[in-house]
N, C-alpha and C positions, 0 to 999 in steps of 0.2 A: 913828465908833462904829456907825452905820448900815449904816453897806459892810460892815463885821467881821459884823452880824448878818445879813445879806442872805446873806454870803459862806456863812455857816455851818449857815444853812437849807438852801441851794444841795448845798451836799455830803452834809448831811443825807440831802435826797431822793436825790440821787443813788443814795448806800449802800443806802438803801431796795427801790430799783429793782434793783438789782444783787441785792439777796441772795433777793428774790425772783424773777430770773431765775433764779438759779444751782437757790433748791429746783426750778424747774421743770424744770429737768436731770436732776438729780439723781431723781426721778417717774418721767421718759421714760425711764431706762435700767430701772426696776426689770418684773421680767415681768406681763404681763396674766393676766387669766382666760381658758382655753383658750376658755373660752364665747364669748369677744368673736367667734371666727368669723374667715374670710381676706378678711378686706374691706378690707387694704392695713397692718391694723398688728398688730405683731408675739404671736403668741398665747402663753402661757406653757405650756411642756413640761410635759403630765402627769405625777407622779409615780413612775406606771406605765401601763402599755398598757391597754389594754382590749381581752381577747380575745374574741368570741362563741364561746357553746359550740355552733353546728352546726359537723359536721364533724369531728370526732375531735378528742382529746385533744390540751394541748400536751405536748412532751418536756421537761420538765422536770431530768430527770437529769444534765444537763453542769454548770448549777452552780446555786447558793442565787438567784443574780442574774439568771439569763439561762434561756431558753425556746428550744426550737425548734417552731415555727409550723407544723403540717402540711399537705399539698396540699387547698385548699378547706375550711378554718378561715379565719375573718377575725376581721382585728385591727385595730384603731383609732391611730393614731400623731400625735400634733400636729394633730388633725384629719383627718387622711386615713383612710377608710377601704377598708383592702386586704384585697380578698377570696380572693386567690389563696393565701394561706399562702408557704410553702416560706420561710421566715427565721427570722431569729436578731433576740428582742426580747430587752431588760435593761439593766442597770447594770450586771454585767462577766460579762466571758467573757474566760478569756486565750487568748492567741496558741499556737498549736501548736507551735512552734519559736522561738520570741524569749522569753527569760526576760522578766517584766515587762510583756510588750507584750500590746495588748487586740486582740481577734479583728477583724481589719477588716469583717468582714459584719454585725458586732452591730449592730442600731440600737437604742441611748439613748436610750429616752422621754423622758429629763431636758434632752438636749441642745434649743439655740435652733434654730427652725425658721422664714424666712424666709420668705413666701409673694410679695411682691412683684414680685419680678424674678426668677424662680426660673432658675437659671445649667443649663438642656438643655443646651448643647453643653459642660460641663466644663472652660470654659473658665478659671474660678479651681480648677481639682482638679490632685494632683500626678499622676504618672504611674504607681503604685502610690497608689489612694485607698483613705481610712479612714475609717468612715462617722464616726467621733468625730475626726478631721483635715479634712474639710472644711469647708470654709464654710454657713453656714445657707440661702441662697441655693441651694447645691448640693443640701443638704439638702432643702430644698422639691423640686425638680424630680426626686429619685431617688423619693421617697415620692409625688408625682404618677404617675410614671412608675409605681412597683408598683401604685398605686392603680386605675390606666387597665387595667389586665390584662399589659403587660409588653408590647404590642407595638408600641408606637408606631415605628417604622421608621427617625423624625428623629433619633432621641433619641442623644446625643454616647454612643460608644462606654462609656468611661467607668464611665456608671452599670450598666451592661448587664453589667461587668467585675464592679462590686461586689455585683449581683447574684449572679454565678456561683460568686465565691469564697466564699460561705455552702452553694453546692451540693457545689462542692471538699470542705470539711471536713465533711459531710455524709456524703459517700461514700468517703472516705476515711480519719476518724477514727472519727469514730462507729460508721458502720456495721461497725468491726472489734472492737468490743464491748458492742454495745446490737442485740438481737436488735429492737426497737423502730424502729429506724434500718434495718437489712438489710430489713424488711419495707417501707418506700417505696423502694427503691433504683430500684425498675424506674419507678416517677414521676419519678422524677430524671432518671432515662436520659428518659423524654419530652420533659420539659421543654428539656430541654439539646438536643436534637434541633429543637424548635421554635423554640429562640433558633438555633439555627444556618441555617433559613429565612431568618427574618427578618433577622438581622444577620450571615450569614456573609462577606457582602463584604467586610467587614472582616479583612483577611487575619492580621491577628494573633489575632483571638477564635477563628476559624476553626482558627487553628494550637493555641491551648489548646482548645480545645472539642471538636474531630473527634480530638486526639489520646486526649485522656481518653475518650471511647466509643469511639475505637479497645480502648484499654488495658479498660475494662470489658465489652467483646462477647468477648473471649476470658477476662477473668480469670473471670468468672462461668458460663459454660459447663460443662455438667454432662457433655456430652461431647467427642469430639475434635475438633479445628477441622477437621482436613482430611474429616471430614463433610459440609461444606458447600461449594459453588460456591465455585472463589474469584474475587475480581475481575479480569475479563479486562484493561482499562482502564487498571490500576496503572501509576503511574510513579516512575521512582527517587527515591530520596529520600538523605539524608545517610548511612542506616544501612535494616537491612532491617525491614518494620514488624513489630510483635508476630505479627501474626495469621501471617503468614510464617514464622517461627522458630518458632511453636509447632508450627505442621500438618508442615513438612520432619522437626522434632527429636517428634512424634508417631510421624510415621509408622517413621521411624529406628528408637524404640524398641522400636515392635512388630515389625519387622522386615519392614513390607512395602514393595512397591514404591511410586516414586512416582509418581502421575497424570501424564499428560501436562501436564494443565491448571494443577497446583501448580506442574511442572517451569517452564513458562511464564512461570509469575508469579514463579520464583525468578529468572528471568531477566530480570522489566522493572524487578523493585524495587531491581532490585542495582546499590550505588551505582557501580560501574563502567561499568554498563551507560549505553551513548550511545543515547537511545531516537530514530530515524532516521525519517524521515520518513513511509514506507509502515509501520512499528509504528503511530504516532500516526492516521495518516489509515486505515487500514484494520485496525481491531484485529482482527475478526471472523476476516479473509480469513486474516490471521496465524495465529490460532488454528487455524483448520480445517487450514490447510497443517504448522504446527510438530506439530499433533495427530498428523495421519498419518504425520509423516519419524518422528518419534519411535517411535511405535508399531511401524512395519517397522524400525526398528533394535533396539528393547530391549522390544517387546511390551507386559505393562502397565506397565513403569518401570523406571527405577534404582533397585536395593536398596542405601541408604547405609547402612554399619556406625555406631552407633553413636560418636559421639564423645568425648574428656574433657571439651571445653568443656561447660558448662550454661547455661541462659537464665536470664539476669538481667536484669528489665527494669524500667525508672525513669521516673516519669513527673513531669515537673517541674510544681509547679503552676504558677497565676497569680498565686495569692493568694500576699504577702510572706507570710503567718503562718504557711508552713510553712519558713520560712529555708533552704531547701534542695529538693533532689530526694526523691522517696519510691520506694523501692524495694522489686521483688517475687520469689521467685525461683519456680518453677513445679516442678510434681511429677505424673505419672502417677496418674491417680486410682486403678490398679487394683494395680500393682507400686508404688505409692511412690516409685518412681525418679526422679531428678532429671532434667526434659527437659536431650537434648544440644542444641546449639545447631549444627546441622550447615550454616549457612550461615559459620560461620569455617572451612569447608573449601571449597578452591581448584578441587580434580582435579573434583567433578561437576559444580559450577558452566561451568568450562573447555567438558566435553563438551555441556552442553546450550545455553551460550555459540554452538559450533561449528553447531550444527544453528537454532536461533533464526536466526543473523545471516545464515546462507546463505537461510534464507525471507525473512527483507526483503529480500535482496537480490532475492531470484528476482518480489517483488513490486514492484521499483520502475515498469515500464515499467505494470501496472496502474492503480499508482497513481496515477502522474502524465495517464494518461485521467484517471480520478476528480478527480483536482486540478482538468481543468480542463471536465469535464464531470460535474458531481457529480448528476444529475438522471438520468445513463444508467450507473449501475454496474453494472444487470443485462443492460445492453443486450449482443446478439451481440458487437461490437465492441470492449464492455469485458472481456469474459470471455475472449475472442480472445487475452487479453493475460497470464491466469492462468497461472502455474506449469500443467503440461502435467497433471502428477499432481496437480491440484486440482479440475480443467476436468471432470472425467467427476464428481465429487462435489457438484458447483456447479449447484443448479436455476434452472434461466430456461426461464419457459413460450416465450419466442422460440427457444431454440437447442432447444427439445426438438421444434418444429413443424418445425425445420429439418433437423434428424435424421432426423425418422416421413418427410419427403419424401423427401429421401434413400434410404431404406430402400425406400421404394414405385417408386421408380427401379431402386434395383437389385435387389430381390426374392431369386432364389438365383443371380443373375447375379455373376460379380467387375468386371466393366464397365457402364456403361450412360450412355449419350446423354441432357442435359440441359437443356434452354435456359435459360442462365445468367441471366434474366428470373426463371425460378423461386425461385431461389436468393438474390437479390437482394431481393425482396418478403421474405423473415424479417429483410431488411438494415434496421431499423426507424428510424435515425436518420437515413435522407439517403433519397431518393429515388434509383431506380430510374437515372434520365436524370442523378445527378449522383454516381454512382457510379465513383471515383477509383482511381490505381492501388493507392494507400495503401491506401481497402475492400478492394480483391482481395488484396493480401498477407495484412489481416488476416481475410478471410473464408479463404484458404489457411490460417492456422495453424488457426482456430479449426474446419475440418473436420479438420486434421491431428489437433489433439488431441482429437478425437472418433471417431478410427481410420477417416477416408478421406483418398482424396487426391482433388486435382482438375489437369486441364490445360483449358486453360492455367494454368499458375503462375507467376506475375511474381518469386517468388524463384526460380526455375529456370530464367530468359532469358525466361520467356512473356509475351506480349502482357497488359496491364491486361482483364481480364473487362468486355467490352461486355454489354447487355442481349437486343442482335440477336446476340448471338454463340450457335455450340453449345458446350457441355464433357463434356467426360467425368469418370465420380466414378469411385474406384474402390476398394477397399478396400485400406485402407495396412499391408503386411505389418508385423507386430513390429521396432522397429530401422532403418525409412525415416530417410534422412538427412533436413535442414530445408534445408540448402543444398545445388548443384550441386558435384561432385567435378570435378578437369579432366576425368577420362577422361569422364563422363555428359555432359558439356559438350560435349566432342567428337564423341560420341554423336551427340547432338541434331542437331548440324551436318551430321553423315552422313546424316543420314534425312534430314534435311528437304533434301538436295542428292539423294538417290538418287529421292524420292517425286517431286519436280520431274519427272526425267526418267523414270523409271518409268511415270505418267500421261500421259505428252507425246501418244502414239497414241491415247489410248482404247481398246485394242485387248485391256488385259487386264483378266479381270473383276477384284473386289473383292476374292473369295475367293483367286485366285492371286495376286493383290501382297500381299494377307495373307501368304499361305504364303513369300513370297519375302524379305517385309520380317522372317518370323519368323526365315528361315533368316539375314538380316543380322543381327537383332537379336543371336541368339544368339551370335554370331561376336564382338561386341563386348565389350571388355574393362572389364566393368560389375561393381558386384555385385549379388546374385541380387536385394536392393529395389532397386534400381535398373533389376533389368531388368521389372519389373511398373510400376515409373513408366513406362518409355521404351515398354513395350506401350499406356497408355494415351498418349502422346504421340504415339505411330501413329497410333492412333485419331484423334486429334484431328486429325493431318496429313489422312487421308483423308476427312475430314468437313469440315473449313474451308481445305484447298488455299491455304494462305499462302503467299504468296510469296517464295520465296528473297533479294530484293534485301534484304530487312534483316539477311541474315549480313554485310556486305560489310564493320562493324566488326572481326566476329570473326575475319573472313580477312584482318585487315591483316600478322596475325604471322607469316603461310606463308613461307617462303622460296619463291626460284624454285625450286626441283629440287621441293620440295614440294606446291606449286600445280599443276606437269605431273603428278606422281605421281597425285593426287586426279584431274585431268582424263582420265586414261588410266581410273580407276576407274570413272567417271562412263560411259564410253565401253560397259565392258563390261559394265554395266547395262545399257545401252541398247538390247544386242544380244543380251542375254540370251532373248530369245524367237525367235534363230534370221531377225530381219530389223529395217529401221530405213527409221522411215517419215519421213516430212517434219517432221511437227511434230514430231519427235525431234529431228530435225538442228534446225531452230528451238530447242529449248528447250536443246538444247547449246552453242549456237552463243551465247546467251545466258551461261548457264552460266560457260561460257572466259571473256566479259569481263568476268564479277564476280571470275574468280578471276584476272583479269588474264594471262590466255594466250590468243595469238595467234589467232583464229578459223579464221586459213588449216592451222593447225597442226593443227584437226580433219580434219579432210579427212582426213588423211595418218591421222591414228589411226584412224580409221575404216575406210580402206582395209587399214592392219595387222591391223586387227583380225577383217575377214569374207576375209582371207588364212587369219587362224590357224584360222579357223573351215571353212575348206573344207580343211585338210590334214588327211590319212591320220589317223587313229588307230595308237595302238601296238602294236594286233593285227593279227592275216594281215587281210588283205583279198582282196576275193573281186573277181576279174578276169571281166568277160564281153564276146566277141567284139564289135569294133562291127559293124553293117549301115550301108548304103549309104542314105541319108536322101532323101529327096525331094525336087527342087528346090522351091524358094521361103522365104517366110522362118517360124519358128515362133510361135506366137503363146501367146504365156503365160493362166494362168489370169486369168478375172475378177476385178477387187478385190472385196473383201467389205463386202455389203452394210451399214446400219446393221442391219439386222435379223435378223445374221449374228450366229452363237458367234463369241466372243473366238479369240483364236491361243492354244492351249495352248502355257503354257512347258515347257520341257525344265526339269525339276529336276534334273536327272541332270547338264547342261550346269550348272547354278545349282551345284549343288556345288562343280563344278571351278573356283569363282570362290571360294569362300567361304575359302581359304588367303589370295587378294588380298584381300578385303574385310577380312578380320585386320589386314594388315599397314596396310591405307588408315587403317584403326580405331585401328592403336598408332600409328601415325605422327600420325594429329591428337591422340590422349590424348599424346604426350612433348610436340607443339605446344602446348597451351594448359598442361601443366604446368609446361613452361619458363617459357611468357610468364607464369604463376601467381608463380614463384617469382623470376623477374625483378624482377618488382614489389614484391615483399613489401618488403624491405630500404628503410628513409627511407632517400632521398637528400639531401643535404646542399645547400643552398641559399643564395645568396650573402646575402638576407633573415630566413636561420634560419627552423627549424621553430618550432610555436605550439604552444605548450605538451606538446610530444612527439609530437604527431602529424605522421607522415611528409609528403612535399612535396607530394604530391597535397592533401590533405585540407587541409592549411595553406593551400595556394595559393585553395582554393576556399574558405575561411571570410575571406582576407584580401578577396577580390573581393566574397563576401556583406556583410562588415563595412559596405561602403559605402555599404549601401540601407539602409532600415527593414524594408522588403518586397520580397518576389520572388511574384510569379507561381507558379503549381506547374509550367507550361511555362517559364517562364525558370531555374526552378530547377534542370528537368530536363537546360536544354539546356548548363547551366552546367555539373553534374554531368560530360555529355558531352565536355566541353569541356576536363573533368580528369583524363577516366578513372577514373571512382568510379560507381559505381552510386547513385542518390539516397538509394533509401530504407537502405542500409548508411552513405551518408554522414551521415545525420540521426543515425543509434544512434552511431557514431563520436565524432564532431564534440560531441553531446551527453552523450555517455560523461565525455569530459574536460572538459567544461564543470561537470559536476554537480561531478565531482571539485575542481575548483578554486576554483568560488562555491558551488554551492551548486544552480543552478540552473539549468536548459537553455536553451543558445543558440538553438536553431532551433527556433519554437513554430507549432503549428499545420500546416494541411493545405495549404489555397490561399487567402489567400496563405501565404505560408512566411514568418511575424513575428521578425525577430532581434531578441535582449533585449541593451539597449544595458548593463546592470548586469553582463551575463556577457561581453558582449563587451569593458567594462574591465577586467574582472577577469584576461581572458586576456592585456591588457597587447596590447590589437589595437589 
């Protein structure tokens, strides 16, 4: 009976204990006084909010239950207090598009609000949040976050979202019938501008948030878009942006032309458009060049007729509460007419297509300086590299000091004598002493596209511009070629074999090998800018007296009957002034064994040749008795002193050569045009060619492929070694490299860096 009683007490207490646990359960769930404060336990939701009245009114107009909070009103929420406004406070607001559904931006004073653990990075929020769908935890951290000012930087995307989508129905619902609402619209645009600072990294907000101030910078415009700059920078996208289809279908419907600068941008936004490498790296240069082509073709623009398409543009929110996209259609504030949409037209797009892509192109070789010199874009050497018709529009205090030099050399001269030292000092990236063939090529173009020329020019055969060297500048007629033609080639070669032996005596002044070299030049089957290059190339011969042995390449292609031809020519230069002195025969006799004929075989033309020159003429000659001579033997005149007049040449006698020097002239222009066109055609290789480029070029990239580096003397001698000229083999070589990676095989000056990425790509 005892144990029964013990037992029954026992469970007694038990029950006791337990149902006193349970009220205290039942307690902790029910809500606190908001008053308790966030000192870790849970406060109970105000009623209603607590707005302060500084600040401007609330909007109360959307519904019995819900308020819209303006810019710089503060409002009180579960204890937070947020001073910035811009929200939606209440017990209901419905959804803009979901029958039933409450506004996702509303926040419910009523709802529990967690302070403890408050969830910043949204990591219990769905991916569309609802501020009445979250959790209270979340809750706490979005109302932290508005309370802080909205810019906390860490803060999970998320709440930044739920923000937004209260700005969304704002300016989109409201403001399309609450004259209340249109009056902050432009606080709105700030705001949203400021969240995109701060959290645009986030590429999705960035994507709803830049689109809607896209969509609102033109819907709200009181005048035309194509008023304003448009952006030069733009890159394509899926479709063409608003601001784009309004300013083209604007301009359309007034009827005027389009800008250059619109035409432009209809070309980088358009989703066809492949924006290529010198677009992106040099937008500027692009513009200035596409400016100009356009303008000399169509003035101030293309007049696009009017289309039937119209612009219809849609902007999908973020917030689910609008269940859909919102769309807008546009109208001419002054005709009412509905804008055409004249980017769903193919034909103008096509022609401004054509002219765009031909300037990246014309910009790639700039570019890729810049790519990998980005600190020298103004530099001489970068702008060396510019489209020709950009280069006179393009300021750089270096190429303009290099010009006024220029200019002070040749005053009202068309020639004038330079020390390429001079010239070199505007060369501001490299020094003077480490100035390369490569500088002089592009110090050649970048006077060329500044209307001089200079010789020596290493695109022309000429020797790399030393420092100790002289040059000649000279003014480059209208229409100068960039490269040697065979016949100019051949040219070059005549002169610099005729000037050899012409000088050989000393004997004639300057002015008469002038007069003699004029009467060659002209004889030569040039054209007319060719023969003002080839006058300063004289020049240059008779000033730097180079010496002939480095033809002895260009005469490997003579035949024999060819090489005597030329040495018979060579002959009767020599004797051109009626005698032939020692150091003639020297520098003849030289002469023969570059061109590989027999030395003994001068002699003999020599002697032919002062035969032909003692026989009769083809008029009467005048006969006089001889007399009976004196014994002993006669003694010729004194040689002439050094301080003796030159030996006047016979022009008269120079004449009667200049039929031969014709024919010496076309026999080396057919010479090197054969050997020109010899070459041209790939040859077929038991190894195959490399990516279409002919055997030469293949053969020399397969040789390069197996270093990292070359020297720019190994590079050269390699070049040599192919029959390619270096610096045409880099543009080549790297032509079809770009084409097939992406990227150029042969980098840099000295050494000469092969990119091992392009060099797999070529399958080497």
């Amino acid at each position: 009976m005892a144990e029964l009683i013990v037992l029954a007490v026992a469970v007694l207490v038990i029950w006791v204990i337990a149902k006193a646990a349970k009220g205290q359960r039942n307690r902790s769930r029910e809500p606190k006084s908001s008053t308790a404060g966030r000192g870790g336990s849970i406060p109970q939701s105000p009623k209603s909010a607590h707005i302060a009245p500084p600040g401007g009114t609330a909007d109360s107009s959307l519904a019995p239950t819900a308020v819209w909070v303006p810019k710089g009103q503060e409002v009180t929420v579960a204890g937070y207090r947020i001073p910035g406004g811009m929200i939606y406070v209440g017990r209901g607001l419905a959804s803009v598009g979901r029958a039933g559904g409450v506004e996702p931006a509303l926040i419910n004073p009523q709802l529990p609000v967690d302070p403890r653990q408050p969830d910043r990075q949204c990591s219990m929020m769905s991916y569309w949040p609802s501020y009445s769908g979250i959790p209270a935890v979340s809750r706490a951290a979005y109302l932290e976050w508005l309370a802080g000012g909205r810019n906390d930087p860490s803060i999970g995307i998320g709440h930044v979202f739920l923000f937004f989508y209260g700005l969304e129905r704002r300016l989109l619902v409201d403001a399309q019938r609450s004259d209340t609402a249109r009056a902050g619209i432009s606080s709105i645009v700030d705001e949203i501008g400021r969240l995109l600072e701060i959290y645009g990294s986030n590429g999705s907000f960035k994507g709803y948030a830049g689109s809607l101030l896209g969509f609102l910078k033109v819907a709200l415009r009181s005048e035309s878009v194509y008023t304003e700059a448009p952006p030069l920078s733009i890159a394509p996208e899926l479709e063409f942006p608003l601001t784009v289809r309004l300013a083209l279908g604007q301009l359309a419907l007034e009827g005027k032309p389009i800008p250059a600068d619109w035409a432009l941008v209809w070309y980088r936004s358009a989703p066809s458009t492949r924006l290529r490498t010198p677009a992106q790296r040099c937008p500027e240069e692009l513009g200035a060049l596409f400016r100009l082509r356009y303008e000399q073709r169509f003035g101030p623009g293309i007049v696009v007729k009017p289309n039937k398409t119209t612009i219809r543009a849609s902007y999908r929110p973020a917030s689910a509460s609008f269940a859909g996209s919102v769309s807008f259609s546009f109208s001419d504030s002054e005709k009412r007419e509905a804008v055409p949409d004249v980017t769903a037209l193919h034909g103008p797009l096509a022609t401004v297509t054509e002219i765009a892509e031909a300037c990246v192109s014309d910009l790639e070789p700039y570019s890729r300086w810049v790519g990998k010199n980005p600190s020298l874009r103004s530099s001489p050497a970068a702008i060396a590299l510019l489209p020709g018709d950009l280069v006179a529009h393009f300021r750089s205090d270096d190429v303009d000091a290099l010009s006024k030099a220029i200019e002070f050399r040749l005053g009202t001269s068309s020639f004038a004598e330079v020390p390429l030292v001079d010239l070199m000092e505007h060369w501001n990236h490299v020094p003077a002493g480490k100035f390369h063939r490569a500088d002089g090529v592009l110090l050649a173009q970048l006077l060329e596209k500044r209307g001089y020329g200079l010789e020596p020019d290493p695109r022309f055969g000429g020797p790399a511009p030393t420092p100790e060297r002289t040059g000649i500048v000279f003014r480059l007629p209208h229409g100068a070629p960039s490269a040697p033609s065979a016949a100019y080639a051949a040219a070059t070669v005549t002169l610099q074999l005729v000037v050899a032996v012409a000088v050989a005596d000393d004997h004639v002044s300057r002015s008469e090998l002038e007069l003699l070299q004029g009467h060659l030049v002209g004889s030569l089957p040039v054209t007319p800018q060719e023969h003002v290059r080839l006058e300063a190339y004289l020049r240059w011969l008779l000033v730097e007296l180079p010496s002939p042995s480095g033809l002895g390449k260009r005469l490997e292609a003579l035949e024999g009957s060819q090489r005597t031809e030329i040495g018979r020519f060579l002959v009767v230069v020599a004797t051109a002034d009626g005698q032939i002195a020692p150091r003639e025969v020297s520098t003849l006799t030289r002469l023969y064994k570059l061109l590989g004929l027999d030395p003994g075989v001068l002699y003999s033309e020599l002697h032919a040749q002062s035969i032909t020159e003692a026989l009769p003429s083809a008029g009467p000659v005048a006969v006089k008795p001889g007399q009976a001579s004196a014994a002993g033997f006669a003694i010729g005149p004194p040689p002439p002193t050094s301080g003796a007049e030159p030996v006047a040449l016979d022009m008269q006698r120079v004449e009667t050569r200049l039929a031969s020097t014709a024919a010496v002239s076309a026999l080396l222009g057919s010479i090197f045009v054969e050997h020109e066109e010899a070459a041209a055609p790939p040859r077929a290789t038991e190894a195959g060619n490399v990516a279409g480029l002919d055997e030469a070029h293949s053969a020399l990239l397969r040789e390069l492929a197996g270093r990292s580096s070359w020297s720019r003397g190994d590079f050269e001698l390699l070049a040599a070694k192919h029959d390619v000229l270096p610096e045409g083999a880099l543009d080549v070589i790297n032509e079809v490299s770009l084409e097939k990676s992406g990227e150029p095989c042969l980098e840099g000056d000295d050494p000469v860096l092969i990119n091992p990425q392009a060099t797999k790509e070529l399958a080497l």
